[in-house]
gemmi code that builds the backbone of each chain (N, CA, C; Angstrom):
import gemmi

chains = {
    "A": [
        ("UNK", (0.839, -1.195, 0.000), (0.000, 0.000, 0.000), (0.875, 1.247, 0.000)),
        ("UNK", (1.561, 1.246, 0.490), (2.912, 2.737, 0.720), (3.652, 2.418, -0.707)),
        ("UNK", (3.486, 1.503, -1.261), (4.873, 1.367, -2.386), (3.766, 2.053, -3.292)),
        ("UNK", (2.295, 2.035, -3.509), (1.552, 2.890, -4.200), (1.311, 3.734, -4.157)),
        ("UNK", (1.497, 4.536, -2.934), (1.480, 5.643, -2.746), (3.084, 6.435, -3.089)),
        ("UNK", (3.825, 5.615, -2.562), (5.689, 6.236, -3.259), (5.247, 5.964, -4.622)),
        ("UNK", (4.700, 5.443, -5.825), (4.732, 5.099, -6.643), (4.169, 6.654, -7.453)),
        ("UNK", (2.804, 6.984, -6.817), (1.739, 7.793, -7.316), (2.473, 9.670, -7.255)),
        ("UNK", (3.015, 9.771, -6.006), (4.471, 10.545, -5.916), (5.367, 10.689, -7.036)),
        ("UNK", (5.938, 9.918, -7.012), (6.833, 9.653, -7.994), (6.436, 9.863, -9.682)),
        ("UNK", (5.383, 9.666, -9.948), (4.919, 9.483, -11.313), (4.237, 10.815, -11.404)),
        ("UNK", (3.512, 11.600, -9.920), (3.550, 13.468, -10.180), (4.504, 13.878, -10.228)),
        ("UNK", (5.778, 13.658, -9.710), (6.921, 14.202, -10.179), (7.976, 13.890, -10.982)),
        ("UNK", (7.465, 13.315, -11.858), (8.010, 13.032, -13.189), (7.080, 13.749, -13.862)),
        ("UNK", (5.881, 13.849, -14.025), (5.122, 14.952, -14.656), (5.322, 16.083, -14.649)),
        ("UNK", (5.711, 16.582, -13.368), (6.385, 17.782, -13.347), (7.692, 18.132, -13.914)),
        ("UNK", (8.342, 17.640, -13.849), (9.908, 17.611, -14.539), (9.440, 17.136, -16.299)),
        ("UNK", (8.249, 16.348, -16.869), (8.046, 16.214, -18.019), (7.586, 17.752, -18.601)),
        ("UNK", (6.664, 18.191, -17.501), (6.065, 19.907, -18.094), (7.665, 21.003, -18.287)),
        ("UNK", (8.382, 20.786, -17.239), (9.811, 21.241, -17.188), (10.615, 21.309, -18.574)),
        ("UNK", (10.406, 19.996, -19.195), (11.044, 19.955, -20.285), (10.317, 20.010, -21.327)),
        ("UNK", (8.946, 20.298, -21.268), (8.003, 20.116, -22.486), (8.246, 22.091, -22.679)),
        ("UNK", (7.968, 22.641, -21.410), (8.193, 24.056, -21.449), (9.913, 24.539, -23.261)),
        ("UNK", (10.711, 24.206, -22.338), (11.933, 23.893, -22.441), (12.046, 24.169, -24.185)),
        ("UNK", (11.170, 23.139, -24.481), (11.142, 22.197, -25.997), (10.357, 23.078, -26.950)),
        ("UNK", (9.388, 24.324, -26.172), (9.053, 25.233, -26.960), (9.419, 26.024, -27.450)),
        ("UNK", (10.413, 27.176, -25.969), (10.566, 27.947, -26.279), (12.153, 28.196, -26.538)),
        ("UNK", (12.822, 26.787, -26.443), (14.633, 27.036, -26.731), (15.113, 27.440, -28.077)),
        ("UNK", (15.574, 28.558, -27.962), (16.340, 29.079, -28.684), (16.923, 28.714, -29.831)),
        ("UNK", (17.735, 27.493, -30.106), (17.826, 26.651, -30.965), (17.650, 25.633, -30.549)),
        ("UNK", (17.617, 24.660, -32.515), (17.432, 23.389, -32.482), (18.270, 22.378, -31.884)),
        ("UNK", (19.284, 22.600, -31.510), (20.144, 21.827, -30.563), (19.249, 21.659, -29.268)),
        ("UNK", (18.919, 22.599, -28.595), (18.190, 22.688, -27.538), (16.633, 22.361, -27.133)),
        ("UNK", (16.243, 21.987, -28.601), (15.047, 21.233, -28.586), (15.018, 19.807, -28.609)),
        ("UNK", (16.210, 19.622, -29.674), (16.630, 17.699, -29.719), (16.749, 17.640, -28.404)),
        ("UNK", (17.965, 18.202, -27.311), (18.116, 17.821, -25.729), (17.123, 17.462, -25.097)),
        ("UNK", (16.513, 18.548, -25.573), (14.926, 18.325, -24.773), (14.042, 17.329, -25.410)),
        ("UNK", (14.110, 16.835, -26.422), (13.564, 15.717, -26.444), (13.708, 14.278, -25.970)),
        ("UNK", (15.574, 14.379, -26.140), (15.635, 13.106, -25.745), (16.029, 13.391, -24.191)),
        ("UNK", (15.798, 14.200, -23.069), (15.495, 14.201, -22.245), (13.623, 13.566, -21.711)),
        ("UNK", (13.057, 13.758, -23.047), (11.423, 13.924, -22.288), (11.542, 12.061, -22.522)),
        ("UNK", (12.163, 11.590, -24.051), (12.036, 9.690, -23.885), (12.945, 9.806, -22.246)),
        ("UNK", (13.953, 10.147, -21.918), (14.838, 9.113, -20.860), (13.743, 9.438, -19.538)),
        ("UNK", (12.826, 10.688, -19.259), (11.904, 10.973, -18.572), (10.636, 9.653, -18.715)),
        ("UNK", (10.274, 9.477, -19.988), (9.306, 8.712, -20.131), (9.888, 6.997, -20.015)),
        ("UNK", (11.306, 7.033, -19.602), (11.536, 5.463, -19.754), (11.128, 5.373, -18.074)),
        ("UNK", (11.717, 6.114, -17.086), (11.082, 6.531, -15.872), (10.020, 6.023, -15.480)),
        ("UNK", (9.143, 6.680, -16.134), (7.324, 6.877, -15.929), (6.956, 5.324, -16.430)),
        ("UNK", (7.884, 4.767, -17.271), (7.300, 3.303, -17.556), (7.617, 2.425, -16.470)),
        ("UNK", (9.254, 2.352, -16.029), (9.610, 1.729, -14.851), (8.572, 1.873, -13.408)),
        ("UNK", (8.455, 3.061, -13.123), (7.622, 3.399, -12.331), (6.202, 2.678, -11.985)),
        ("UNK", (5.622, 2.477, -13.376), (4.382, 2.310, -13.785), (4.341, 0.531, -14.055)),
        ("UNK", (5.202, -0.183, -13.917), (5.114, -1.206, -14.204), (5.354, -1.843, -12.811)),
        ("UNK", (6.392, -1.113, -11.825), (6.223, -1.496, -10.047), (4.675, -1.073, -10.200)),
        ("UNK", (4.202, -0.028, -10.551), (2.693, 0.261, -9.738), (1.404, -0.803, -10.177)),
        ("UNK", (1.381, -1.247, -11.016), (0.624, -2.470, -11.791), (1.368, -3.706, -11.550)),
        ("UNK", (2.567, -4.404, -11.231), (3.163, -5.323, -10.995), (2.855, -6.190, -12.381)),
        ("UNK", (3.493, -5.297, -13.291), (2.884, -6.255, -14.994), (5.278, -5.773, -15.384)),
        ("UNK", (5.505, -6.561, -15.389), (6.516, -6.987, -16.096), (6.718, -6.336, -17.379)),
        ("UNK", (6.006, -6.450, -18.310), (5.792, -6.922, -19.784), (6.287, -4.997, -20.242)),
        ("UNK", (5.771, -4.167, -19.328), (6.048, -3.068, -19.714), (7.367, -2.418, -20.089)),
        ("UNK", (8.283, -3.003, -19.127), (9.556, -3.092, -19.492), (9.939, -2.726, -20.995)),
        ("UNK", (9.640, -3.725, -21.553), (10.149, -4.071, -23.284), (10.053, -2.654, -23.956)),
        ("UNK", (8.974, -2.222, -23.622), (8.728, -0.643, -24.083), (9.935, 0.441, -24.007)),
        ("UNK", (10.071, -0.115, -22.700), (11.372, 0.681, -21.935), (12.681, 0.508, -22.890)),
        ("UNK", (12.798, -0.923, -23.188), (13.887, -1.224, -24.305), (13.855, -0.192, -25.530)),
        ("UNK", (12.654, -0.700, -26.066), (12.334, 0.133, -27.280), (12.481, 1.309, -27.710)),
        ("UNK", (12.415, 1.835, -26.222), (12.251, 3.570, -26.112), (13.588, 4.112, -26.274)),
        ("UNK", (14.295, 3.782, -25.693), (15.547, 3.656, -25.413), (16.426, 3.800, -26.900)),
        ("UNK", (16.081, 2.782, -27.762), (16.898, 2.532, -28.687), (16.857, 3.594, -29.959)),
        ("UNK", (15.225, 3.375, -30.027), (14.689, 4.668, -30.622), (14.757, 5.859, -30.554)),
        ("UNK", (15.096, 6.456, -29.371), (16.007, 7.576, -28.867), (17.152, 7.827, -29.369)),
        ("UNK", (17.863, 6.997, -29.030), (19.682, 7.065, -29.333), (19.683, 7.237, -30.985)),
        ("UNK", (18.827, 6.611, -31.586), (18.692, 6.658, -33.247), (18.100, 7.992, -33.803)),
        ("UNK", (17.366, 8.765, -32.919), (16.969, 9.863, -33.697), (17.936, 10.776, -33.215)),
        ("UNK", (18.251, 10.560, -32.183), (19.215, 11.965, -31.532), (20.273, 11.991, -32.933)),
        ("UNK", (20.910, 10.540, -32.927), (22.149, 10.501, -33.923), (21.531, 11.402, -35.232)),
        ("UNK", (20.383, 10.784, -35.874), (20.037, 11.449, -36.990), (20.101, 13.098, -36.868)),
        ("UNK", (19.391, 13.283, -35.901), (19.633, 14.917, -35.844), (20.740, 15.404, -35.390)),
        ("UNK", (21.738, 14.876, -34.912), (23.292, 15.633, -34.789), (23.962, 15.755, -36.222)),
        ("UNK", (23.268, 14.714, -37.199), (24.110, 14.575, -38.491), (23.777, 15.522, -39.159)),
        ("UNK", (21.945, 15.525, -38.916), (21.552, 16.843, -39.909), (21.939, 17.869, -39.482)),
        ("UNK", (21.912, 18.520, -38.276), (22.396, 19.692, -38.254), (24.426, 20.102, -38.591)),
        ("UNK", (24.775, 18.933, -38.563), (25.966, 18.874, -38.909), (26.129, 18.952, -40.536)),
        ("UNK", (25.717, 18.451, -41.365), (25.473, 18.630, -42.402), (24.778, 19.926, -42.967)),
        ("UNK", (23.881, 20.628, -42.386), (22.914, 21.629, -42.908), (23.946, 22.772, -42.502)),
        ("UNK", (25.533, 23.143, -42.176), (25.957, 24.203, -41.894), (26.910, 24.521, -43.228)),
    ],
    "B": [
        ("UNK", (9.827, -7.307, 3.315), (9.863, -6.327, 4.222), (11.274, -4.917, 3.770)),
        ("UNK", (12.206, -5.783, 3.560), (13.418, -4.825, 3.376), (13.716, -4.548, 2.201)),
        ("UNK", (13.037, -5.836, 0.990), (13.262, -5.679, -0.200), (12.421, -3.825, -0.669)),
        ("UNK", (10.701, -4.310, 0.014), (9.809, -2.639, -0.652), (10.713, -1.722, -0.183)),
        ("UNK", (11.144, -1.844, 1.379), (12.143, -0.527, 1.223), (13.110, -0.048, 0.335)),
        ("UNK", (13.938, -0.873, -0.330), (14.914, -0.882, -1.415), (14.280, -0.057, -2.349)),
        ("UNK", (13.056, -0.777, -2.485), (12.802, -0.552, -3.988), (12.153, 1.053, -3.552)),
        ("UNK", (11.691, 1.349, -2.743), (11.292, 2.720, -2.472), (12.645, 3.990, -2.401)),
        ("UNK", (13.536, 3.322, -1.780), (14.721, 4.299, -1.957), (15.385, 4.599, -3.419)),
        ("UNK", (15.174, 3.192, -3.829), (15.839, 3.407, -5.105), (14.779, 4.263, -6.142)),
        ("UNK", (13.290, 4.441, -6.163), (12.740, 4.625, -7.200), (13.048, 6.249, -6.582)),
        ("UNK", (12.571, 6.374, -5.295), (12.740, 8.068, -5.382), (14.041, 8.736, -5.122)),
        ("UNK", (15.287, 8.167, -5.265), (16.752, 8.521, -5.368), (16.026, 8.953, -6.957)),
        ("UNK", (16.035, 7.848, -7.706), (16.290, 7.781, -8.992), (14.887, 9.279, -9.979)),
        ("UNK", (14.058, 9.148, -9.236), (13.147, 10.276, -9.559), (13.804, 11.956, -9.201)),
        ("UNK", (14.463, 12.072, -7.976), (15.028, 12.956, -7.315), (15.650, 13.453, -8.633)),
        ("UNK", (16.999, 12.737, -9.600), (17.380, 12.749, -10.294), (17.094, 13.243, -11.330)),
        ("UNK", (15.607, 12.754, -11.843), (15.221, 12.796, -13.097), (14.611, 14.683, -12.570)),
        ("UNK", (13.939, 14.628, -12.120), (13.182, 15.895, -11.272), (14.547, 16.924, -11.346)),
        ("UNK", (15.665, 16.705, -11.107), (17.182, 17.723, -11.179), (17.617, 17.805, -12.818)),
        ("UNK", (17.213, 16.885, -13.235), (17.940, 17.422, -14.708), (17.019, 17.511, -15.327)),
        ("UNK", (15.382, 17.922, -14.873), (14.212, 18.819, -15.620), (14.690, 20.383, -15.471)),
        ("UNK", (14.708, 20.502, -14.061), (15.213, 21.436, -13.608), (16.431, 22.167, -14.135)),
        ("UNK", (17.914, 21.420, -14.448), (18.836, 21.919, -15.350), (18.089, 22.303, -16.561)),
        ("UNK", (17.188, 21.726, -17.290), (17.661, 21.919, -18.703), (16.282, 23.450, -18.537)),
        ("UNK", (15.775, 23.706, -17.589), (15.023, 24.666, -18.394), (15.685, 26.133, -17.328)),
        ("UNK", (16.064, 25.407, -16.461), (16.930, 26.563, -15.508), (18.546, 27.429, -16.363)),
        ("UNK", (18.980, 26.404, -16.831), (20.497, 26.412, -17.052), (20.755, 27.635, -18.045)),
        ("UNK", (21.906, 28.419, -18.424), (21.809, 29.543, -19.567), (22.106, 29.247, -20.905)),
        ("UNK", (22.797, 28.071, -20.948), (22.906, 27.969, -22.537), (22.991, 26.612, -22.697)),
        ("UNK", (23.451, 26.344, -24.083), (23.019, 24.563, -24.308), (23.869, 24.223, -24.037)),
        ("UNK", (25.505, 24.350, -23.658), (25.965, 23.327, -23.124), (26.489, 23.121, -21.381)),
        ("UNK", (25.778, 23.826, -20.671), (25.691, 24.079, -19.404), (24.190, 22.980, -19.020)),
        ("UNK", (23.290, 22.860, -20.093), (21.601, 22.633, -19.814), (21.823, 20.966, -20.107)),
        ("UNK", (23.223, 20.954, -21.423), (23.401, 19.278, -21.534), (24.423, 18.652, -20.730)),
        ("UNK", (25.363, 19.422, -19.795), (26.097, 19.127, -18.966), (24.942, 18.891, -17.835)),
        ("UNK", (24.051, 19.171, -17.690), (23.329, 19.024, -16.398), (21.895, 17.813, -16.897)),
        ("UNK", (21.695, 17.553, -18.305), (20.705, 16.523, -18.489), (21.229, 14.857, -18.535)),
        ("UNK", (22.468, 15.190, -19.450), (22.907, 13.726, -20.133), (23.196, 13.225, -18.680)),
        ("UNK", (23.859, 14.029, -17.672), (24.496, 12.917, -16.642), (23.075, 12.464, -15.618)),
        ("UNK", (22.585, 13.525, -15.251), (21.494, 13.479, -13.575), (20.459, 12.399, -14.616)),
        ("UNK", (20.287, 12.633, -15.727), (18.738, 12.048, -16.172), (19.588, 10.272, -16.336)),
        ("UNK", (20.467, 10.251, -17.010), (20.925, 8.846, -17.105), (21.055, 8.037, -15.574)),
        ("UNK", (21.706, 8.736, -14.904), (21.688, 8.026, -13.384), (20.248, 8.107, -12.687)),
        ("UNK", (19.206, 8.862, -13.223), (17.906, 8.712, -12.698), (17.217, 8.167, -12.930)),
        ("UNK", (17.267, 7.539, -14.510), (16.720, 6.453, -15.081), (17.356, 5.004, -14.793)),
        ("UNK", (18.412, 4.558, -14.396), (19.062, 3.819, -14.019), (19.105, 3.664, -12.502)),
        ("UNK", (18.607, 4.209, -12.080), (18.035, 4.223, -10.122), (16.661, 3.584, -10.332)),
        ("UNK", (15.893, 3.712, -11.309), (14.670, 3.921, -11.354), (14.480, 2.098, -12.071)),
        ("UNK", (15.393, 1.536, -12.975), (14.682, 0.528, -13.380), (15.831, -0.575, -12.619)),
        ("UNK", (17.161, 0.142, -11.674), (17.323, -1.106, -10.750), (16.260, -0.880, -9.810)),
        ("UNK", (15.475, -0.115, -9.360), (14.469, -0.393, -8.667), (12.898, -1.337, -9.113)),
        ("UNK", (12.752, -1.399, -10.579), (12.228, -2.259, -11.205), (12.710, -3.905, -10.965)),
        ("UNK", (13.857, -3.906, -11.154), (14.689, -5.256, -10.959), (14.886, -6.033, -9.835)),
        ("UNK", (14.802, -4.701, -9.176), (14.849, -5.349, -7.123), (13.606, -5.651, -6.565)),
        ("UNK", (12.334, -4.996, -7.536), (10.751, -4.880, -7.187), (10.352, -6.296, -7.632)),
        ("UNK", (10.217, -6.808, -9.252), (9.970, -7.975, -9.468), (11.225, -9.313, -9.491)),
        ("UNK", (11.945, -9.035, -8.938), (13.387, -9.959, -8.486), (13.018, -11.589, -8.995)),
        ("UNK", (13.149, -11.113, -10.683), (13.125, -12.524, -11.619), (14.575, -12.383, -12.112)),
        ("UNK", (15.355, -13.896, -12.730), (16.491, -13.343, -13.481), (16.536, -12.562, -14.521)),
        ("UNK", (15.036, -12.688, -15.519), (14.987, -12.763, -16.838), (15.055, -10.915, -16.669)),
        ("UNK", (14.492, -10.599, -15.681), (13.778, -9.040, -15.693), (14.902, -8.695, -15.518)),
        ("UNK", (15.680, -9.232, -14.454), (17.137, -8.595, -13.719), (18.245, -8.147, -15.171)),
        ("UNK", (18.006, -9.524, -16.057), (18.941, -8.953, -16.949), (18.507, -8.020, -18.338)),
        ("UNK", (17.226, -8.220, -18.235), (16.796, -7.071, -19.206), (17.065, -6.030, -18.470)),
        ("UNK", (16.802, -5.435, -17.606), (17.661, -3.846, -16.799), (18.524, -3.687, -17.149)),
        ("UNK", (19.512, -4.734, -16.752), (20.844, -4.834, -16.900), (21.485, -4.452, -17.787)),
        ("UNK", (20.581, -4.652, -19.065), (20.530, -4.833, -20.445), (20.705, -3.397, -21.304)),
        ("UNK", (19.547, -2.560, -20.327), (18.839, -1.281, -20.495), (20.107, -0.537, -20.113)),
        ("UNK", (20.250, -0.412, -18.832), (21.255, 0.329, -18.217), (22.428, 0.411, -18.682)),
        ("UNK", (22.632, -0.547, -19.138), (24.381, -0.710, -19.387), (24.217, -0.146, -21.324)),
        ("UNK", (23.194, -0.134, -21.862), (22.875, 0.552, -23.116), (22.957, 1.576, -23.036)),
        ("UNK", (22.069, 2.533, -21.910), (21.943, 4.123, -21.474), (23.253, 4.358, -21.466)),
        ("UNK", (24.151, 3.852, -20.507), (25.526, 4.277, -20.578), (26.421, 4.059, -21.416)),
        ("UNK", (25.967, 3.552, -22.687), (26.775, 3.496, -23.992), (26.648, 4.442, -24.580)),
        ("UNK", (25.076, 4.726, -24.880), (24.552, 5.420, -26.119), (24.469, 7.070, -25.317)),
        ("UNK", (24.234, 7.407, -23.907), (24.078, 8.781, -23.573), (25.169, 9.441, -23.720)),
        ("UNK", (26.376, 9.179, -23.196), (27.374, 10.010, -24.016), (27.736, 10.582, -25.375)),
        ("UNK", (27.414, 9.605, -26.054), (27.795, 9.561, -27.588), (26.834, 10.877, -28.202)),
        ("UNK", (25.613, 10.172, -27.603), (24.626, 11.186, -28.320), (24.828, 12.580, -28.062)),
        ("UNK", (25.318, 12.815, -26.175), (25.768, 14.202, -26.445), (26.692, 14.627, -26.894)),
        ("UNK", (27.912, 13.867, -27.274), (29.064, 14.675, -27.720), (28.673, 14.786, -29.067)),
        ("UNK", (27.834, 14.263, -29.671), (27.389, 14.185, -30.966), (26.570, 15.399, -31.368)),
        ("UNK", (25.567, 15.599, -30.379), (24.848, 17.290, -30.528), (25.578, 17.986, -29.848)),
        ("UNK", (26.595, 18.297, -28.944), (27.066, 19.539, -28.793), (27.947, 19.639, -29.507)),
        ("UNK", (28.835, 19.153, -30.463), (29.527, 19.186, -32.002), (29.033, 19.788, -32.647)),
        ("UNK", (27.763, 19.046, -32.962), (26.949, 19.688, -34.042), (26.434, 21.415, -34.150)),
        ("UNK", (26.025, 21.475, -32.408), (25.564, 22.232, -32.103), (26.989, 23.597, -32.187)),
        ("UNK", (28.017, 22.988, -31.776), (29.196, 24.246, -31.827), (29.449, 24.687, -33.461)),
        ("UNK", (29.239, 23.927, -34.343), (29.606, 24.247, -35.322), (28.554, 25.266, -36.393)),
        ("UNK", (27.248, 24.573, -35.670), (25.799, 25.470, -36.265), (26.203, 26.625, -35.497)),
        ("UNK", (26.669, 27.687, -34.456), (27.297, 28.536, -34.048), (26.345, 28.877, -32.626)),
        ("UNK", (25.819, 27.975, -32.083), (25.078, 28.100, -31.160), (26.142, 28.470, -29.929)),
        ("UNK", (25.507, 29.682, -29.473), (26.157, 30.437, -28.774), (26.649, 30.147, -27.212)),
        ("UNK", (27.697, 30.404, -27.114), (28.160, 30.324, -25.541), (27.225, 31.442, -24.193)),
        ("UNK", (27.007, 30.958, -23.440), (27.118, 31.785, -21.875), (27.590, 32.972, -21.952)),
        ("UNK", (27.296, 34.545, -21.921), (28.156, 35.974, -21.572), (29.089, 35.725, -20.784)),
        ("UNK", (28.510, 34.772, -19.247), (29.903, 34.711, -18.389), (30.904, 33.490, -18.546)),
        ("UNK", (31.161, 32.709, -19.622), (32.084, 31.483, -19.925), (33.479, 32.333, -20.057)),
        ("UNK", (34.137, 31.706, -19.568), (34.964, 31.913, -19.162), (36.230, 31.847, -20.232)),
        ("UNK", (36.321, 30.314, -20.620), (37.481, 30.142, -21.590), (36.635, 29.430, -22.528)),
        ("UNK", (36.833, 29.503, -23.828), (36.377, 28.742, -24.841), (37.078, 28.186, -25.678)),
        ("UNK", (38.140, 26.973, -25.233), (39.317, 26.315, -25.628), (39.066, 25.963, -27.371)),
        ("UNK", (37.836, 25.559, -27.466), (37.765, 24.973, -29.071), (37.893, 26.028, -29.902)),
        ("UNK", (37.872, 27.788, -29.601), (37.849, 28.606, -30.573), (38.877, 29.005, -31.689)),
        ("UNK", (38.594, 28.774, -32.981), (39.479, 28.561, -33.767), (40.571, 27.327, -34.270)),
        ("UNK", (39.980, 26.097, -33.758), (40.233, 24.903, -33.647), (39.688, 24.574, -34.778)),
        ("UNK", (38.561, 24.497, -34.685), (37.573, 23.793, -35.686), (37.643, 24.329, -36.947)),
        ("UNK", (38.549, 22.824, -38.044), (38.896, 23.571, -39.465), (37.159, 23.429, -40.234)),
        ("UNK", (36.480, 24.858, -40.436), (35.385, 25.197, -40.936), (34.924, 24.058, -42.385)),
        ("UNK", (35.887, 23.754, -42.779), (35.870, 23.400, -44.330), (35.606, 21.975, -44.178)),
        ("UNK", (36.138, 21.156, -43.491), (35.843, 19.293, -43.401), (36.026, 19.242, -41.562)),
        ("UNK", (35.631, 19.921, -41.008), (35.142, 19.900, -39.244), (36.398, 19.020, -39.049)),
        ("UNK", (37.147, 19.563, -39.141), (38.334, 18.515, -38.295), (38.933, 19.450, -37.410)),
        ("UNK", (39.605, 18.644, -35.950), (39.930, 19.688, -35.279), (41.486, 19.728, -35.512)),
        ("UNK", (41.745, 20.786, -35.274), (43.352, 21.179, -35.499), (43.756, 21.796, -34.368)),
        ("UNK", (45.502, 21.574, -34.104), (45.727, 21.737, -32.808), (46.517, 22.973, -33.092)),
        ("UNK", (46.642, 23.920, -34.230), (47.280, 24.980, -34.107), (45.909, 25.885, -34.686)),
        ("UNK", (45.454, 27.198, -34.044), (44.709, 27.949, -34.731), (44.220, 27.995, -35.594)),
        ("UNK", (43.420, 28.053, -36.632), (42.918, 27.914, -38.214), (42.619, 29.479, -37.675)),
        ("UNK", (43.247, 30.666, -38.728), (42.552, 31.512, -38.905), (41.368, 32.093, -39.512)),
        ("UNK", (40.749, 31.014, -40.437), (39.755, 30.992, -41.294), (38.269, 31.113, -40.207)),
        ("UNK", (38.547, 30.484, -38.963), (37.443, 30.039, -38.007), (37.167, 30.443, -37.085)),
        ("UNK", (37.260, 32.137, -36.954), (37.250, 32.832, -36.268), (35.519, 33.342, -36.104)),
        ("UNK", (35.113, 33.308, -37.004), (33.530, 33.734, -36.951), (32.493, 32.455, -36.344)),
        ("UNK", (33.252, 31.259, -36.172), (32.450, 29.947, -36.060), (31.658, 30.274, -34.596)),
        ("UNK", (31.723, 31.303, -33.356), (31.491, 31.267, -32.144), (31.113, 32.856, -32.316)),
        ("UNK", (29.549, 32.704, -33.323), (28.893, 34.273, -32.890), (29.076, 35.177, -31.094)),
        ("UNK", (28.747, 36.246, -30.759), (28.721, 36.570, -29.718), (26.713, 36.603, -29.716)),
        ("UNK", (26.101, 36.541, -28.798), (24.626, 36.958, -28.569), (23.957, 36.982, -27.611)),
        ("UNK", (22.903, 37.150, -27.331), (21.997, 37.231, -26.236), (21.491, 36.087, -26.106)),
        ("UNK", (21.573, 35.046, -26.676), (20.560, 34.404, -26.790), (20.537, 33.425, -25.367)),
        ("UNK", (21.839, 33.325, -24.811), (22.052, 32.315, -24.117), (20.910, 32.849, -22.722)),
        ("UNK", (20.490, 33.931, -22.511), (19.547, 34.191, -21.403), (18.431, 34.352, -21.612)),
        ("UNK", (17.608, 33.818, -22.106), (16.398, 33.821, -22.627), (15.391, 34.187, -21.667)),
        ("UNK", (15.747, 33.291, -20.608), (15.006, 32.972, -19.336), (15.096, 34.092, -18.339)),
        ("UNK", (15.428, 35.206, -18.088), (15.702, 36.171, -16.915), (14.585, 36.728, -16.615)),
        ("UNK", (13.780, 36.792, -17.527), (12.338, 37.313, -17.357), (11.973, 36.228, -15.671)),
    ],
}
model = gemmi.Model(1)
for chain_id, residues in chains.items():
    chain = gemmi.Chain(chain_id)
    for i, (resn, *xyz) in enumerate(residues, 1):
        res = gemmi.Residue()
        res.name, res.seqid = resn, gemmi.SeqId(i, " ")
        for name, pos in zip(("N", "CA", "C"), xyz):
            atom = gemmi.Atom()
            atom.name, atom.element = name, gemmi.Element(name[0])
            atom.pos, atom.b_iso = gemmi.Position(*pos), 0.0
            res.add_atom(atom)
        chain.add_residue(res)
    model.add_chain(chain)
structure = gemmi.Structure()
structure.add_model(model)
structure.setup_entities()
């Protein structure tokens, strides 16, 4: 019962730190500073899955977590190239 | 009994974390002060957060998918930032007013991005001066 309640905690304050960086992702200055902020909001949302999979006791959610992960690292790369290229 | 405690320290260590490098990246003055403060706190916060997954359902199979995860985060999070703040120095995205030393200036040969260890005079314009880095003072 307390691990749901640390759980329910935890997953408002990752929301908060998600609005933190959603803010962030609007109004930064440049596009460097929007990619950060994106792949800050997946490593935020791999979080909110871990979190969320203690709070349901379902395993399976994990894999997502993999996924997320990988898919991240692959777009960040793409967009360091383009902007490396587009100068 | 001692295991939920674990897993309670570890998820809100690891949130604490994630919650500090929200905080860097929209607090911080420029982009590489905002990615000095995301790539590290958010990787160790996500990695608090799913050994606390691992210690919560304490299977092998789960243990080593974490394992799996984590030890990936710490491959791929570096890379990716040295990869956009490259990118990002060369698109001319601006330094901090108060930085102090800016060792790469005039390093970077403009023409095929290679770095050179004696001056390139050609690459003097690569590090605009601007405002931009304080957006936030309001």
């Amino acid at each position: 019962m307390s691990l749901t309640l640390v759980a329910l905690i935890i997953l408002s304050v990752l929301t908060a730190g998600m609005i933190f960086t959603f803010i962030r992702l609007l109004r930064g200055p440049s596009l460097p500073d929007r990619i950060v902020a994106l792949d800050l909001l997946v490593t935020l949302l791999i979080g909110v899955i871990a979190t969320y999979a203690i709070l349901n006791d379902q395993s399976a959610f994990l894999d997502v977590a993999i996924i997320l992960a990988l898919v991240s690292f692959l777009g960040t790369v793409a967009f360091a190239y383009y902007i490396e290229r587009r100068v | 009994m001692a295991r939920e405690v674990l897993v309670d320290v570890l998820m809100v260590g690891g949130a604490v974390f994630m919650f500090l490098a929200s905080l860097g990246i929209l607090r911080m003055p420029d982009l590489y002060t905002r990615m000095s403060a995301t790539s590290k706190a958010a990787t160790l916060g996500s990695g608090l957060v799913m050994l606390a997954a691992a210690v919560y359902f304490n299977e092998f199979s789960i243990t080593v998918r974490v394992l799996a995860i984590i030890v990936f985060l710490l491959l791929t999070v570096p890379v990716a930032a040295h990869m956009i703040a490259r990118a990002a120095y060369f698109d001319g995205v601006p330094l901090w007013e108060g930085t102090v030393m800016d060792e790469l200036r005039g390093h970077y040969s403009r023409v095929d991005h290679r770095l050179e260890s004696e001056v390139v005079p050609s690459t003097e314009a690569v590090v605009p001066e601007g405002e931009e880095g304080d957006d936030f003072t309001a």
